[in-house]
N, C-alpha and C positions, 0 to 999 in steps of 0.2 A: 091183955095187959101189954102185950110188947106192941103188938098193933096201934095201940094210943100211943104209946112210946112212940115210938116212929113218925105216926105221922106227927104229931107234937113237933117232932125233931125236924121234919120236912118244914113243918108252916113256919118257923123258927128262923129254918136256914133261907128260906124264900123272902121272910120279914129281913131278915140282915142285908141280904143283899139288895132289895127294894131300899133301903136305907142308904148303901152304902152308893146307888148309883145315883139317887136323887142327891147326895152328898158332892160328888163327883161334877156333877150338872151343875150344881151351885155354885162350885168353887172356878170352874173351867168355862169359858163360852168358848162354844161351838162356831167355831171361823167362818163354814159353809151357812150360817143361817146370819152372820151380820152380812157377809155378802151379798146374800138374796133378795134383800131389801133392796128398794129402789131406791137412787137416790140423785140428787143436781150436783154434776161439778162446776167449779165456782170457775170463772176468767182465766184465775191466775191459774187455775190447777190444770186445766185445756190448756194453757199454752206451753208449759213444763212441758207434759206429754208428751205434744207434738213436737215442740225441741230435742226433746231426747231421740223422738225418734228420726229425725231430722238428723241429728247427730251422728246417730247408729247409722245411716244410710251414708250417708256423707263416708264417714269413717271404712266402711265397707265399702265403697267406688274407690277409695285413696290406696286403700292396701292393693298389692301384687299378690294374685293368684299363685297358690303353691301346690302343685303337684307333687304323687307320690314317684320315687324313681322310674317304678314296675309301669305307670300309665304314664311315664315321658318315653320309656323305650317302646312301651305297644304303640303309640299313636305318633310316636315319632317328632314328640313336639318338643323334646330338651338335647 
């Protein structure tokens, strides 16, 4: 008798949780599996990109390098 019990209580708790995670699944998409798809960027959205990163570069040539104190006196560069 307890033996049934039990496992009763095992398939039960195994059913719950099969429930709760196809629950889960349904409610939530999974970020790494829309990414995986393949898919076409459109004109406009290639030239965003490469602006931006254009931008970034750009922006990163204009600033002045900044060193820590400790590596201006080792290298004697400040």
């Amino acid at each position: 008798m307890i033996q049934t019990t039990l496992i009763t209580t095992v398939l039960d708790w195994e059913r719950r949780l099969q429930i709760e995670d196809e629950r889960r699944k349904a409610s939530k998409p999974e970020p790494y599996r829309e990414l995986s798809a393949d898919f076409e960027l459109t004109h406009k959205e290639r030239e965003s990109i490469l602006a931006r990163i254009a931008n970034f570069n750009n922006a990163r040539k204009e600033r002045q390098a900044v060193y820590p104190q400790e590596y201006c006196r080792e290298t004697q560069l400040g």
